[in-house]
N, C-alpha and C positions, 0 to 999 in steps of 0.2 A: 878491090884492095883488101887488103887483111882486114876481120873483122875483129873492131875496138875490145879492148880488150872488156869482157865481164865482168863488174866489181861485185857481183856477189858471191862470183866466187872467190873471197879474198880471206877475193877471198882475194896444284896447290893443296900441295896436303892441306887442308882444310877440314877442323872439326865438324860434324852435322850439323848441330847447333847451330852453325856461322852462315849455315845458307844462305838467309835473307840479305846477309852483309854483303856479298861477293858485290863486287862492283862491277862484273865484266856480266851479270844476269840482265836480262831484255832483250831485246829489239833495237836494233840499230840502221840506222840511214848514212849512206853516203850523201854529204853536200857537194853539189858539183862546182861550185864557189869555190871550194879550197881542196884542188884537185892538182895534184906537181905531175904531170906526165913527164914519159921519158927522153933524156934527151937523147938517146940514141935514136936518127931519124930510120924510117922504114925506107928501103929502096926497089923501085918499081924499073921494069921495062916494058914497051910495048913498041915490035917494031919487026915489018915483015911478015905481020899476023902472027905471030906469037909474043906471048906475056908472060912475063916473069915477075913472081916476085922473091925476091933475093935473098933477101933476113927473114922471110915466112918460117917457121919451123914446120915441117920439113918444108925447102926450096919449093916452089912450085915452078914448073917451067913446061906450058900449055899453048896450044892453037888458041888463039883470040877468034873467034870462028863463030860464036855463039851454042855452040856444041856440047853437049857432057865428052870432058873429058877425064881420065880419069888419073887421080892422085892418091900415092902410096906414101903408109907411114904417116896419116893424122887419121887418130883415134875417134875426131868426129864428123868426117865426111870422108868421101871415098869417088866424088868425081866433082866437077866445080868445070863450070862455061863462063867464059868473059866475051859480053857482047859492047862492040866498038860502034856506039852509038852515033857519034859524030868526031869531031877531033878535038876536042874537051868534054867527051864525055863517055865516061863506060857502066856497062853494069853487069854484075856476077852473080850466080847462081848456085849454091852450093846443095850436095845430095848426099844422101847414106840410104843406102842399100834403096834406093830409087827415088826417096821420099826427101822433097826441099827440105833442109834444115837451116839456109839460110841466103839472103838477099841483101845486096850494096850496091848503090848507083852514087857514082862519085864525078861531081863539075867542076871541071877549075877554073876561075877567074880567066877575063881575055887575057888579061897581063901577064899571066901564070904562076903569077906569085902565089895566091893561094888557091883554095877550093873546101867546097862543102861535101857532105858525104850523108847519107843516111841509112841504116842498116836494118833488117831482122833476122832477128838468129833463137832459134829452138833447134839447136843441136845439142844444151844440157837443160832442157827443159822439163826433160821427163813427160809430153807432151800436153802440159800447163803452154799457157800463153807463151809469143815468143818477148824475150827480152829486146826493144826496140828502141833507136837513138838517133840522133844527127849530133851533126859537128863540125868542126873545121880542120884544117890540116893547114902549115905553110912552108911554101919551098925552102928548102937548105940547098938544092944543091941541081941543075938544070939537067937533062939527057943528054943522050947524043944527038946531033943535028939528024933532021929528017924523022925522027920516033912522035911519037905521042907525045901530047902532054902532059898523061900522066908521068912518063918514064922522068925518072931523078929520085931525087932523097927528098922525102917528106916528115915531119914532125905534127903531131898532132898538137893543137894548140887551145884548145875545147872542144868540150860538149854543151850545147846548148840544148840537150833533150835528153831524156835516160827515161825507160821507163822504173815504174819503181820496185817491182819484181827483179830487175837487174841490181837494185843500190843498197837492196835490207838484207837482213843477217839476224839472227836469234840467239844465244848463248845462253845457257843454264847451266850454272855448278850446283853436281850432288857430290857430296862426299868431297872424295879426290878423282871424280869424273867430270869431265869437261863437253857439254852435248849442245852439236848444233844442228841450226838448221836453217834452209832458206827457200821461199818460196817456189823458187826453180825447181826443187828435190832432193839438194845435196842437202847430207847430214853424216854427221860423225857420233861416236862416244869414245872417249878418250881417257885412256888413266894421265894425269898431267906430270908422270916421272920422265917421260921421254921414247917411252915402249911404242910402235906402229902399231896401230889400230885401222879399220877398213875404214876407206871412203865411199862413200854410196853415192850416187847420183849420176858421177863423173866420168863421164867414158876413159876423160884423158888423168886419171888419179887414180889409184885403189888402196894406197893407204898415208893416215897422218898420222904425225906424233906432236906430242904439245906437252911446253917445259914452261913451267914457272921461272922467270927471271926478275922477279920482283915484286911486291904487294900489290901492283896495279900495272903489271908486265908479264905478259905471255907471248910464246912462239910459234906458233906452227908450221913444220916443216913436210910439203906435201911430196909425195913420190909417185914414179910409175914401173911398176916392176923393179920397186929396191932402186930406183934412180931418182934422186932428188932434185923437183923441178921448179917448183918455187918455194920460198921462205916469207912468212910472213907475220910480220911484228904487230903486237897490239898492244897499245897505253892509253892506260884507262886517266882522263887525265885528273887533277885533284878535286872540283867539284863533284866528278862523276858524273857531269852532260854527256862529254865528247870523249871519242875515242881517234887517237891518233893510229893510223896506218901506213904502215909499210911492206909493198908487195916486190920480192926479191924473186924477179924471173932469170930462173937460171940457165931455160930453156934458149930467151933471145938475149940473155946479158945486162934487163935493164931493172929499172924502178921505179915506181909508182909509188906516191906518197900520197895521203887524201886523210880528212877529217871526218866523223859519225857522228850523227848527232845520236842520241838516247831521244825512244818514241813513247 
């Protein structure tokens, strides 16, 4: 199945003086408590020995074989095998340039209503630990008669594991520079007028730009070749614990909403 999405990659004029002030400076945690996944469900097939997945950016459409096969147009693998374990259950293998960058074995309930899933993925890891999770999915919407069990529309419904390489984020304002960082290896520095600046880390980004839209409100809008693929909002909120998120994929059309704690 698609693998969940990575929250860390979620990914002001301001006097020097003011440094210390900035409210968007630290370390921050996603809480998986207060997590809005999107309601656009994923849609699977699996039927005739090949597997598709449909809303994947790019499509995937592969022998279910257990095989490297290979897939064109995603910046972080370049072949991916789905092995059909039993008939609620599968698992896939993703590679770049020969080397696993990432693993998901997904069960669905006998009922079929839902299913569990568990993942790793070091495909932006910069090769640090991989980012690793479980969770659940539940059906919206059934296959055609005689396919798998996977096959249908799925919505993710939790995470009941995240490692925590995948949920923290760093922010430091100097000046009117905006610099992050995260332990997977993405990092930026940003003028915060709205200019693109490089993204590092990221096979699938190379550059962001980041606007001030309020005292305790910033934007970052990430691209890939001059194409804008997510958008992502952050409110610092008035204590200064928590930071609210909003990740704008423009890539699959959906949104991701979730809170940070301050570490």
């Amino acid at each position: 199945m698609k693998k969940p999405l990575t929250f860390g990659c979620w990914l002001l004029l301001t006097p020097v003086m003011a440094l210390a002030q900035s409210p968007f400076d630290g370390t921050w945690k996603a809480d998986l408590s207060k997590v809005q996944m999107p309601k656009k469900p994923d849609v699977f097939l699996l039927q005739n020995g090949m597997y598709q997945c449909k809303t994947c950016v790019p499509p995937v459409d592969i022998k279910a074989d257990g095989q490297d096969q290979k897939v064109t147009g995603n910046k972080y693998i370049d072949t991916m095998s789905v092995t059909v374990v039993d008939d609620h259950t599968i698992e896939e293998t993703d590679k770049k340039d020969g080397n696993v960058v990432g693993t998901s074995k997904t069960i669905i309930a006998p009922d079929g209503k839902t299913a569990t899933f568990e993942f790793s993925d070091s495909s932006q890891t910069n090769g640090g630990p991989p980012v690793t999770g479980k969770g659940e999915i539940t059906r919206v919407a059934p296959g055609p008669a005689g396919s798998h069990a996977i096959s249908g529309s799925w919505r993710t419904s939790k995470f009941t594991n995240f490692s925590d390489n995948g949920l923290t984020i760093t922010y430091k304002l100097e000046g009117d520079t905006l610099n992050m960082t995260s332990p997977t290896g993405q990092s930026y520095s940003a003028k915060l007028d709205g200019t693109d600046a490089p993204y590092k880390g990221d096979p699938g980004t190379t550059t962001v730009s980041v606007k001030r839209l309020g005292k305790n409100t910033i934007e970052e809008t990430h691209k890939r070749d001059g194409k804008v693929t997510s958008v992502v909002r952050l409110g610092i909120s008035g204590t200064g614990k928590t930071m609210a998120v909003a990740v704008n994929d423009k890539l699959r059309g959906t949104t991701t909403q979730f809170v940070a704690e301050k570490q």
